[in-house]
Residue frames relative to the residue before (quaternion, step in Angstrom):
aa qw qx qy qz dx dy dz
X 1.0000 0.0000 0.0000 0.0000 0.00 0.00 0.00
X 0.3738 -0.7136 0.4261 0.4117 3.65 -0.54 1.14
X 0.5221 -0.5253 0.5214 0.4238 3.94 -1.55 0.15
X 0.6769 -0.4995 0.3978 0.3663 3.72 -1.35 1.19
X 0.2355 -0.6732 0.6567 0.2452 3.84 -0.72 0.58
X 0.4579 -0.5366 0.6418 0.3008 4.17 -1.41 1.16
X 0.8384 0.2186 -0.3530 0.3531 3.59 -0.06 -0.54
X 0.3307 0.8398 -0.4295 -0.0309 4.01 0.67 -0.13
X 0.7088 0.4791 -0.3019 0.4207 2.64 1.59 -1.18
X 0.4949 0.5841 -0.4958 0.4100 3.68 0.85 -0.57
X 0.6436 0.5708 -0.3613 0.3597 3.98 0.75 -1.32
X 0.8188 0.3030 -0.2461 0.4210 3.41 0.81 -1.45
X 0.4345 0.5496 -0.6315 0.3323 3.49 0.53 0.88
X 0.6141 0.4907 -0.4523 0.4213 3.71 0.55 -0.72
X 0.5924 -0.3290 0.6222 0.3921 3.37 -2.25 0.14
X 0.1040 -0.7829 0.6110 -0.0543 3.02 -1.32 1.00
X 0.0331 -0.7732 0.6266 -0.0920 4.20 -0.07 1.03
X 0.0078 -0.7395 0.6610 0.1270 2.72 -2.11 0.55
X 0.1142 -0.7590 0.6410 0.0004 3.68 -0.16 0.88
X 0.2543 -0.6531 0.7024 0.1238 3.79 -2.05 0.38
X 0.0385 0.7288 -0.6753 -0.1070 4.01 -0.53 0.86
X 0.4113 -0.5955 0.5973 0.3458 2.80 -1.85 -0.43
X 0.0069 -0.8170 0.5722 -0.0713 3.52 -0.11 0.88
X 0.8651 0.0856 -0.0900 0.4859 3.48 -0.86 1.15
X 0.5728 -0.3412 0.4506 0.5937 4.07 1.11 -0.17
X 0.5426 0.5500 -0.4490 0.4489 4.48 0.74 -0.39
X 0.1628 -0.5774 0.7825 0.1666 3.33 -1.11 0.17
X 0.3035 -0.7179 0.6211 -0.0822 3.72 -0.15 1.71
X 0.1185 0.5964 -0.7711 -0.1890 3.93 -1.70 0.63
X 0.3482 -0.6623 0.6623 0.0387 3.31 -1.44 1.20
X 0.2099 0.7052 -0.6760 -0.0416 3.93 -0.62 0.17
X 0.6593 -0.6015 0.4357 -0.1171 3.36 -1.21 1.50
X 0.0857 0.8168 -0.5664 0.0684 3.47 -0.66 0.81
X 0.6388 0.5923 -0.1699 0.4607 3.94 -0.36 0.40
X 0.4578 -0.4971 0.5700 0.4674 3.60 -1.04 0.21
X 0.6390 -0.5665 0.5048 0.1266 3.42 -1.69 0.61
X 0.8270 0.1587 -0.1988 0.5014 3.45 1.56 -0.13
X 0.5021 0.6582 -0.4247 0.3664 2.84 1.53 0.99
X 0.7405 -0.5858 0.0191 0.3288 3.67 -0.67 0.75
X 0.5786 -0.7370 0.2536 0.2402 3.27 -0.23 0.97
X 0.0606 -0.6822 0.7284 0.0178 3.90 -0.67 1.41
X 0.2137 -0.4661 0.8306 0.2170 3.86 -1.83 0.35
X 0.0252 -0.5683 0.7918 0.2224 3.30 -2.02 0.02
X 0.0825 0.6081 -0.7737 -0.1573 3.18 -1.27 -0.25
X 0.4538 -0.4668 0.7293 0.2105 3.44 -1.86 1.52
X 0.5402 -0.3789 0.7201 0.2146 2.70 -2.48 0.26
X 0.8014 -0.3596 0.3463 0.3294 3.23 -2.32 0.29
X 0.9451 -0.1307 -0.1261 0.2717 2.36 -1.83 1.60
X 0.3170 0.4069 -0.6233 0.5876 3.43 1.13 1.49
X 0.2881 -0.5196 0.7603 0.2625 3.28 -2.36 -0.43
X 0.7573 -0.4206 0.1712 0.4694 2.88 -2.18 0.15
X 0.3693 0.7550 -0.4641 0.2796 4.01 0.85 -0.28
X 0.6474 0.5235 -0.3486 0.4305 3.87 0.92 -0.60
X 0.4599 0.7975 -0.1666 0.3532 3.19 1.50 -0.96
X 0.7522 0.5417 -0.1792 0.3297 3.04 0.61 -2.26
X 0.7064 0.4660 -0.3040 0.4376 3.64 0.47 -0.91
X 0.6336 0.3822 -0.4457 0.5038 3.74 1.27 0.13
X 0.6878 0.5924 -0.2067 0.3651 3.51 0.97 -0.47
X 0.4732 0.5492 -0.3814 0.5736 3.14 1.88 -0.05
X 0.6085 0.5469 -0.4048 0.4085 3.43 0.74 -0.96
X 0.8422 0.2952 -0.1675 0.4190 3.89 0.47 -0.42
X 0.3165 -0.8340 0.4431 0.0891 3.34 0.48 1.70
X 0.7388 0.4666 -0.3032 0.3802 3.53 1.09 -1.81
X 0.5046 0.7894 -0.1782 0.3009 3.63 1.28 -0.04
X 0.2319 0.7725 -0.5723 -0.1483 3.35 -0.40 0.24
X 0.4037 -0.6717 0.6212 -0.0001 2.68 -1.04 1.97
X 0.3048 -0.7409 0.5874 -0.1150 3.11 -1.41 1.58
X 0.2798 0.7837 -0.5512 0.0610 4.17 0.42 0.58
X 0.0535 -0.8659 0.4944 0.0530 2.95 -1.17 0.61
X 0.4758 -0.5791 0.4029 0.5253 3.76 -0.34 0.87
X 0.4484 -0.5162 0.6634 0.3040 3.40 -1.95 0.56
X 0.6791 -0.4448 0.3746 0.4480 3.33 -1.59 0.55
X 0.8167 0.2433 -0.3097 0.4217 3.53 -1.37 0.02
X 0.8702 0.3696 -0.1761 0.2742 3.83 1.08 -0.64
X 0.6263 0.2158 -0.3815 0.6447 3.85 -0.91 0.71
X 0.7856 -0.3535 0.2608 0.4358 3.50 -0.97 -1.17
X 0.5661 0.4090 -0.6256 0.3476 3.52 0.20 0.93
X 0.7400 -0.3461 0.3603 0.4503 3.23 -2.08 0.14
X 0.3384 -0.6544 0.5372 0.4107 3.04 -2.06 -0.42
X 0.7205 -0.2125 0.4509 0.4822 3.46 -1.66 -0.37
X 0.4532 -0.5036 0.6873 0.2620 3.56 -1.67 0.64
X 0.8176 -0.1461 0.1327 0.5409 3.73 0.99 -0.33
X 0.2847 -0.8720 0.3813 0.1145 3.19 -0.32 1.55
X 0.2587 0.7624 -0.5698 0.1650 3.43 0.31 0.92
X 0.5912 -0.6147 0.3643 0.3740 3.80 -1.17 0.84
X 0.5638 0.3577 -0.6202 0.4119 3.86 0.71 0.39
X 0.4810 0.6771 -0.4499 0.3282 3.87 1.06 -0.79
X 0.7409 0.5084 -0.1394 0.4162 3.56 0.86 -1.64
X 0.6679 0.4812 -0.3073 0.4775 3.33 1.18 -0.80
X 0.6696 0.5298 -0.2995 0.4258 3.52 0.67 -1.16
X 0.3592 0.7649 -0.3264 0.4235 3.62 1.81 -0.40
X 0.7644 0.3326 -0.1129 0.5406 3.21 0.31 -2.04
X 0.7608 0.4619 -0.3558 0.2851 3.32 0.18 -0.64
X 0.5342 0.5963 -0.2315 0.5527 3.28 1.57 -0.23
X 0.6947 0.3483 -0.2758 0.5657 3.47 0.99 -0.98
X 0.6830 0.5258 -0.3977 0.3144 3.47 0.37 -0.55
X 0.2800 0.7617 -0.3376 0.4770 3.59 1.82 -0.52
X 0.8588 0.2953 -0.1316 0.3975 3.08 -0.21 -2.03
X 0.7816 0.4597 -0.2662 0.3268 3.52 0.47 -1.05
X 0.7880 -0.0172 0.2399 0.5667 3.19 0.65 -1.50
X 0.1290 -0.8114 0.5563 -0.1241 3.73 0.72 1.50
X 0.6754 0.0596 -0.2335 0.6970 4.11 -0.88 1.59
X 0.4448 0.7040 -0.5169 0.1983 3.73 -0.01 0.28
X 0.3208 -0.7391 0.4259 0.4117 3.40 -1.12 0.63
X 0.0963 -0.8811 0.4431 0.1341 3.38 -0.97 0.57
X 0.3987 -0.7424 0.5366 0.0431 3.83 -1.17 1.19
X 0.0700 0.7992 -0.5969 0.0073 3.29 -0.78 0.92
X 0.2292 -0.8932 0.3653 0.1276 3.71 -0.97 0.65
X 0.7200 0.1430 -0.1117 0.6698 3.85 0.20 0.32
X 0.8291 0.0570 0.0543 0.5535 3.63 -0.59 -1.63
X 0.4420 0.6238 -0.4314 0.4789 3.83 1.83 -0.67
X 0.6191 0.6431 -0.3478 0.2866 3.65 0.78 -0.94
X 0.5449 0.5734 -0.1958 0.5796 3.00 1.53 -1.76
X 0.5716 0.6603 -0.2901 0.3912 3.69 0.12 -1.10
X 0.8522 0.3041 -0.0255 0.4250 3.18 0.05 -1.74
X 0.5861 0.6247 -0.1213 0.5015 3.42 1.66 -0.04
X 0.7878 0.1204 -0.1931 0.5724 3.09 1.00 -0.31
X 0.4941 0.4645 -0.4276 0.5977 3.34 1.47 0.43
X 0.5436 0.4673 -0.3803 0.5844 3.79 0.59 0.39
X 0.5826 0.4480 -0.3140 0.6011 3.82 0.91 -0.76
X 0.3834 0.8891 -0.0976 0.2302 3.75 1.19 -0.91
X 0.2901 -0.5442 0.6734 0.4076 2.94 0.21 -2.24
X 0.6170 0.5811 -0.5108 0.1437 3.95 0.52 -0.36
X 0.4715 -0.6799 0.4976 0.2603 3.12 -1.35 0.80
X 0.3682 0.5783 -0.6113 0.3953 3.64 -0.49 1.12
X 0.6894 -0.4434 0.5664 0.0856 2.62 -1.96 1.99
X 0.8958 0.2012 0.0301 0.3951 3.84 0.01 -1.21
X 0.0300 0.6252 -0.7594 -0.1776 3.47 -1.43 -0.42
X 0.0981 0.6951 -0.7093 -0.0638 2.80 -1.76 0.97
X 0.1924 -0.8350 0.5152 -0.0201 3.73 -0.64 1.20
X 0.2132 -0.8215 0.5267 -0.0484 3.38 0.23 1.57
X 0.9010 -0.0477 0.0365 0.4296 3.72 0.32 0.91
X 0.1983 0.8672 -0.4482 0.0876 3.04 1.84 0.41
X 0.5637 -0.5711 0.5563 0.2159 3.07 -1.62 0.59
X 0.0373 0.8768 -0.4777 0.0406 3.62 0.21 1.01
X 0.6385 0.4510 -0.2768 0.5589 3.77 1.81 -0.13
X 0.5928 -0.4271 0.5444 0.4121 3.46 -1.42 -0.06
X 0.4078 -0.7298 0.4900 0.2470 3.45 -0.99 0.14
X 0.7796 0.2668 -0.2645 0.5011 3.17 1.31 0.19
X 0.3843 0.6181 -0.3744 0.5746 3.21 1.81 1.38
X 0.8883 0.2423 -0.0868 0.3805 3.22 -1.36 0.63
X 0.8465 -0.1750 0.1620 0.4760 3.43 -1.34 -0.27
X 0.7490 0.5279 -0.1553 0.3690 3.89 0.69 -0.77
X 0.3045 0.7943 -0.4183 0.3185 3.48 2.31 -0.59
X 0.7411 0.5608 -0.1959 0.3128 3.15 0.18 -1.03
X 0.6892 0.4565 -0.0828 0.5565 3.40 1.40 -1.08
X 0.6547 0.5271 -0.1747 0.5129 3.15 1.02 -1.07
X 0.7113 0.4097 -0.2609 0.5081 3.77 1.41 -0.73
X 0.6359 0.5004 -0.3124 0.4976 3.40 1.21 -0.03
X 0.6127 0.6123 -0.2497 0.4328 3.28 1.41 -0.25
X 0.5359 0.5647 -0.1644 0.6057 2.80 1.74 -1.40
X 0.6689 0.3143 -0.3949 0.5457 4.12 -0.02 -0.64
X 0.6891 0.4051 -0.4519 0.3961 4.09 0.40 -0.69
X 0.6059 0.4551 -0.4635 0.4593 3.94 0.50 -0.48
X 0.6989 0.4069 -0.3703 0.4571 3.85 0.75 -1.35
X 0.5263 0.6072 -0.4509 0.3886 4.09 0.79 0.37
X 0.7101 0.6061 -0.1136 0.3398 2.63 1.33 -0.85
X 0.6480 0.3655 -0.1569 0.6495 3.04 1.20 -1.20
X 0.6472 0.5207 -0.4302 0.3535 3.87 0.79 0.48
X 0.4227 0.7176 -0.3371 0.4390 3.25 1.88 -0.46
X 0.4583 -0.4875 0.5633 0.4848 3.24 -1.50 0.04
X 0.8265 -0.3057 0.2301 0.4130 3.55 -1.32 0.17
X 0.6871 0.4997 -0.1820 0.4951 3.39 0.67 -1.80
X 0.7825 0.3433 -0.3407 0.3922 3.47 0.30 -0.99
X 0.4942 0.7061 -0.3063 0.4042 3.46 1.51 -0.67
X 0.7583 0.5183 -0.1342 0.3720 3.40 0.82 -0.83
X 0.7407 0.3723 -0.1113 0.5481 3.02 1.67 -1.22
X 0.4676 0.3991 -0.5844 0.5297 3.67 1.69 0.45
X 0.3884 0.6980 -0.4587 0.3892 3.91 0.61 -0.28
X 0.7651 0.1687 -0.0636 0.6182 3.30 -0.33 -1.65
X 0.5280 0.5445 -0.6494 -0.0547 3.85 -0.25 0.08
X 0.5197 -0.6991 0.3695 0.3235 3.76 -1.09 0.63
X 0.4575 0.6025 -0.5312 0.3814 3.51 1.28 0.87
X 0.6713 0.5129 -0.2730 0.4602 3.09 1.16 -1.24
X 0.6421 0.5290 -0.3368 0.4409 3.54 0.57 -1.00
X 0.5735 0.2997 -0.4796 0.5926 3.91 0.72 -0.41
X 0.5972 0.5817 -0.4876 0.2592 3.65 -0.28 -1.10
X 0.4480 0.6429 -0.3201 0.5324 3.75 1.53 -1.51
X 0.7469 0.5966 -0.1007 0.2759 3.14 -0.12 -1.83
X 0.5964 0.3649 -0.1927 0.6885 3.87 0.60 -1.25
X 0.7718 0.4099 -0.3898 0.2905 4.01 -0.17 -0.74
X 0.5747 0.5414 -0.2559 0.5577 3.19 1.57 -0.37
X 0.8351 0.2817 -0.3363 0.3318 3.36 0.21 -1.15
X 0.3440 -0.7389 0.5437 0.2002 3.75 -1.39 1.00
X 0.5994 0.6900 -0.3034 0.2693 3.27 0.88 -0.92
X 0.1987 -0.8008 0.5434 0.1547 3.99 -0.67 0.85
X 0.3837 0.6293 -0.5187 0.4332 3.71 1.29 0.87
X 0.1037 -0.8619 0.4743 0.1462 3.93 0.33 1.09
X 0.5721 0.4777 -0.5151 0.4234 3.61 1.19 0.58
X 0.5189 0.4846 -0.3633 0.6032 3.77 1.38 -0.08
X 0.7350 0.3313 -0.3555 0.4729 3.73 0.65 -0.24
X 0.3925 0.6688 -0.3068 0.5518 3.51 0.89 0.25
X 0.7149 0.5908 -0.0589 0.3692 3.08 0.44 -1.48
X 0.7143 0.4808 -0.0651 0.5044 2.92 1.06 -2.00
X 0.5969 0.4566 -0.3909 0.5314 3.66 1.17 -1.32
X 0.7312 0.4690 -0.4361 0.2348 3.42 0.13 -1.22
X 0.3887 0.6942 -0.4333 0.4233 4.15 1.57 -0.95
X 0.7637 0.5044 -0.1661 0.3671 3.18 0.01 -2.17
X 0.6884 0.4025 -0.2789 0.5352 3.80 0.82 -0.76
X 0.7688 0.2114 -0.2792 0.5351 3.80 0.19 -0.39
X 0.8639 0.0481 -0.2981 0.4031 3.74 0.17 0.26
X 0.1765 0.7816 -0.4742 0.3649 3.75 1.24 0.82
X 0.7567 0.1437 -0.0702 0.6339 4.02 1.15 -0.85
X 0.4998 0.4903 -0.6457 0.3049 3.66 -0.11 0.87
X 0.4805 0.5616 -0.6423 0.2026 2.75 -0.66 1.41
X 0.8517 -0.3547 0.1742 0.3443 3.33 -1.91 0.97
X 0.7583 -0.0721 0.3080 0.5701 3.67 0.31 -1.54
X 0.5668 -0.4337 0.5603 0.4203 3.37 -1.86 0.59
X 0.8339 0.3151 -0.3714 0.2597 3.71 -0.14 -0.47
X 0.3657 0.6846 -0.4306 0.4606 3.64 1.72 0.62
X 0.8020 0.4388 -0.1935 0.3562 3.30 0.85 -1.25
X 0.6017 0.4765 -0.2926 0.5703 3.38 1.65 -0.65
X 0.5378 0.4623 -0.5009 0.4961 3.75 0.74 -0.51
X 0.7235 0.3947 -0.4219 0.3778 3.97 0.02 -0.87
X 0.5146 0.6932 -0.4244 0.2730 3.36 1.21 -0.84
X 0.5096 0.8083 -0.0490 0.2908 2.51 1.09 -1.69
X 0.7396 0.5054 -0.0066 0.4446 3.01 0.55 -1.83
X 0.8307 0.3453 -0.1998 0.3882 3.07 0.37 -1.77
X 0.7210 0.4642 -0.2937 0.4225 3.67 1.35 -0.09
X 0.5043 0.7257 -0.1506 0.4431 2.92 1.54 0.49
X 0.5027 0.4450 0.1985 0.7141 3.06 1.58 -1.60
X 0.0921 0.6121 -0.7675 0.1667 3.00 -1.92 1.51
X 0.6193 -0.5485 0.4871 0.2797 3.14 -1.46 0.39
X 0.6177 0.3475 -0.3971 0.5831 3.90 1.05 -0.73
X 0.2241 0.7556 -0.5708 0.2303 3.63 0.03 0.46
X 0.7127 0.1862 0.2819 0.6148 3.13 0.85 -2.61
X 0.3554 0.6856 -0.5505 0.3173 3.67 1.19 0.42
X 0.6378 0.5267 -0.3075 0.4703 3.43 0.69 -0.67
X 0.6615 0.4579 -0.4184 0.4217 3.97 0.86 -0.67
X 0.5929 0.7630 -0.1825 0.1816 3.28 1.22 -1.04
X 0.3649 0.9232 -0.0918 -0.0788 3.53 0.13 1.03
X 0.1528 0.8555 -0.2892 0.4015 2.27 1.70 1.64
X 0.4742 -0.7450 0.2624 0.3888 3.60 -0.23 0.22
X 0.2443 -0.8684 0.4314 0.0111 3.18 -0.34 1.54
X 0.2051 -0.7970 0.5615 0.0861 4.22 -1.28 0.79
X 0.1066 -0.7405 0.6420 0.1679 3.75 0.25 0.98
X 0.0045 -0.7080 0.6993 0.0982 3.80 -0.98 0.17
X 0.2054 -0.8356 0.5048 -0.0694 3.77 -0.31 1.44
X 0.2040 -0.6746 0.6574 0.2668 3.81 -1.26 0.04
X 0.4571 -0.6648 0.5196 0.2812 3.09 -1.14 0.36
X 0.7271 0.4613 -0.1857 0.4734 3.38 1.50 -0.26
X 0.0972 0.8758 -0.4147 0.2270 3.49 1.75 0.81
X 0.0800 -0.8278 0.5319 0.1596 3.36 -0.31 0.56
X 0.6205 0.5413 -0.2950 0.4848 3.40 1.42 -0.69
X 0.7920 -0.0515 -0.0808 0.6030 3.74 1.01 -0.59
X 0.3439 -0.7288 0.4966 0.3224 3.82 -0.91 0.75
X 0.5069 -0.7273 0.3230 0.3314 2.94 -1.45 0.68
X 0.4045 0.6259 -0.5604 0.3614 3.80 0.96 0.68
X 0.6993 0.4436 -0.3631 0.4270 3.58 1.05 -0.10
X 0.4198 0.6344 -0.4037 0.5083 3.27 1.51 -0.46
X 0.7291 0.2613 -0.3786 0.5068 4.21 0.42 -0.87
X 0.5143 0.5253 -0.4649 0.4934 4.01 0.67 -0.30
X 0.6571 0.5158 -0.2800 0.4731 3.90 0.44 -0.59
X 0.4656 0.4610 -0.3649 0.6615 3.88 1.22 -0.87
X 0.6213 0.5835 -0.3650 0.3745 3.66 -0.30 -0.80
X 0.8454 0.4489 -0.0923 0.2743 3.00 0.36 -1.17
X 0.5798 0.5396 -0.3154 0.5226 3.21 2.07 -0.37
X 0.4368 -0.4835 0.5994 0.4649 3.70 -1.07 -0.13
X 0.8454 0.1594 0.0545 0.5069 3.70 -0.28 -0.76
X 0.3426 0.7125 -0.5385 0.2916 3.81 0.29 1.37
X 0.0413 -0.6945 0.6974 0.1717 3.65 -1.59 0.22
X 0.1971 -0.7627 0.5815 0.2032 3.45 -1.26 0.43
X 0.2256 -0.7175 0.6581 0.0344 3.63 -1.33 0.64
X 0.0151 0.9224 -0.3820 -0.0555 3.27 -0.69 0.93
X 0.2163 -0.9495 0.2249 0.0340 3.35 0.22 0.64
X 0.3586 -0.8951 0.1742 0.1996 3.36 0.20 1.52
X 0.8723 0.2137 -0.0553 0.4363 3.48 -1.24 -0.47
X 0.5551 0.4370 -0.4498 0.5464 3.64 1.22 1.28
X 0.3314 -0.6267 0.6489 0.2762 4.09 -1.27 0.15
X 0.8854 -0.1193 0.2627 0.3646 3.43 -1.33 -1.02
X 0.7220 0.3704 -0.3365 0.4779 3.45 0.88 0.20
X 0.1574 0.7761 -0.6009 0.1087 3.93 0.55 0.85
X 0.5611 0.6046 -0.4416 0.3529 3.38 0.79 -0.20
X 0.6414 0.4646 -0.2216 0.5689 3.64 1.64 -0.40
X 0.7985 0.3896 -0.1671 0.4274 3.08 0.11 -1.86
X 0.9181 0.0660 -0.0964 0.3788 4.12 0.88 -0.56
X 0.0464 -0.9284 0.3426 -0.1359 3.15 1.49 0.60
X 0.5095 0.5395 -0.3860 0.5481 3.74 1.15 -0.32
X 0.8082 0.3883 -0.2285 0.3792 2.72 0.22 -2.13
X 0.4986 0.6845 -0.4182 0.3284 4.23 0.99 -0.62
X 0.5622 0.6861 -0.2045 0.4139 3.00 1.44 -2.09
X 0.6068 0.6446 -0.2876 0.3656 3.55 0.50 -1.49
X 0.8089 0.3850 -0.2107 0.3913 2.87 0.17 -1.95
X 0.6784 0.4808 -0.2910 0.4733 4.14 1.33 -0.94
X 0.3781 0.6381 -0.5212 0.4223 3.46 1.04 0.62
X 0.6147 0.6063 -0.1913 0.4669 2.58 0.52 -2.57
X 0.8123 0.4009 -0.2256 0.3584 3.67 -0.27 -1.14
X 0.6215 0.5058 -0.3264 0.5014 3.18 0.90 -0.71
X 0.8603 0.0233 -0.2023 0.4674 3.19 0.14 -0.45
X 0.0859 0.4855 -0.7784 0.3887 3.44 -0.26 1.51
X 0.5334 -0.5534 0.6061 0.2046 3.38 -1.51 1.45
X 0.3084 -0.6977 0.5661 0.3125 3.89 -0.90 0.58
X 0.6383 -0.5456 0.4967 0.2197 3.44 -1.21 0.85
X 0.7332 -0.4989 0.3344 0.3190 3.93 -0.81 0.82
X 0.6244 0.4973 -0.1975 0.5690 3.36 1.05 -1.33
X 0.7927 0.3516 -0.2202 0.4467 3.46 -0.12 -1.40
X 0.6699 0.4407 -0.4158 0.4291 3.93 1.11 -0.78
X 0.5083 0.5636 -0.4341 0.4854 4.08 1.20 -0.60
X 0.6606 0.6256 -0.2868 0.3001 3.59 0.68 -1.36
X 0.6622 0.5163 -0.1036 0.5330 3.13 1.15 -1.61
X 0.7388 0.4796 -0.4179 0.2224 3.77 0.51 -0.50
């Protein structure tokens, strides 16, 4: 039986849709939150979650219509012929076209990466919001260590035969193990919660060679890459308790845009989409409706 979600009831008041495009050659599933003519947010989750990680920020923003869609290869859309970050980018920018064209648009973790270099790109979107962006190398800095142990468990993988490959993937030791390293929060019905996410939508994805291609990607790839191309107005919203990136690179990363703000948020790591979702919400209000600047409103039209 799944564990009670803290935010459901707030979730199952909104309208709620699901629709399938084809964005980019992907057959894409999108499921909706929000009135239909209220102003348009994309999310896109990070690796090897779906749009489900999302939801508990997207309740938080009733006036919204929050737009998530599975990444290629994961929950229930197709994958990439080859996951590589121009493949992923040319994605969003393509889907955002069809669905919700000038939209604002939110990426989390590897979504961060995503939404970053598909902004560097051509995507049409009014906004950026980056909800943990990945602002380090992954095999730099404070995270080496993780990031190299990660790196030998994916390259196990892809050495297995298929079957066994798949099932060191989805095993449900490792996935909690994931799970506990991430979660900060000492509320053990929100940690509960969080294990229980990570176990039922931690392995939907398409194929062993989806998940290792994003791997792939996401450790590859950063967001300060194409910060500099970016010039739309952008909201980093950071933890101070990031294990995957620290938050002195998070203010080096502000730098790096022409036209950034940064929000930091305390006594959480890499999972604010769970553990503080109100307080995330807040800050994409606030942002949202700041009046766009001349440049960025000409840019956007």
């Amino acid at each position: 039986m799944p564990t009670p979600s803290p935010y459901a009831d707030l979730l199952a008041a909104l309208p709620r849709r699901e629709s399938r495009v084809e964005a980019a050659g992907v057959a894409t599933a999108i499921v909706e939150h929000g009135a239909p003519e209220a102003p348009p947010l994309v999310l896109v989750h990070g690796f090897r979650g779906d749009h489900h990680g999302l939801e508990p920020i997207a309740a938080h923003l009733p006036g919204v219509r929050s737009i998530l869609p599975d990444l290629p290869g994961f929950g229930a859309s197709a994958a990439l012929p080859h996951g590589t970050i121009e493949a992923y980018a040319d994605w969003l920018v393509a889907l955002v076209a069809e669905v919700a064209p000038g939209a604002a648009v939110l990426g989390h973790s590897f979504g961060s990466i995503v939404v970053a270099h598909a902004a560097a790109r051509g995507l049409d979107a009014s906004r950026i919001v980056l909800v943990n962006p990945i602002a380090t190398p992954a095999l730099e800095g404070g995270s080496r260590l993780g990031s190299l142990a990660a790196l030998g468990y994916y390259r196990a993988a892809a050495a297995l035969p298929e079957r066994a490959g798949l099932a060191l993937l989805g095993a449900p030791p490792i996935v909690r193990g994931m799970s506990a390293y991430m979660a900060k929060t000492r509320d053990r019905a929100l940690r509960a919660w969080i294990h229980d996410q990570h176990d039922r939508y931690f392995s939907r994805y398409a194929s062993r060679q989806a998940v290792l291609e994003a791997f792939d990607t996401s450790i590859r790839h950063t967001v300060g890459e194409v910060a500099g191309t970016i010039r739309r107005p952008v909201q980093l919203i950071a933890a101070d308790r990031d294990d995957i990136t620290p938050l002195a690179h998070q203010h080096r990363l502000r730098g790096a845009f022409p036209d950034a703000r940064l929000s930091v948020l305390t006594g959480v790591g890499h999972l604010v989409h769970y553990e503080r979702p109100r307080e995330a919400a807040a800050v994409i209000r606030r942002f949202l409706a700041e009046p766009l600047a001349r440049g960025a409103a000409e840019d956007a039209a």
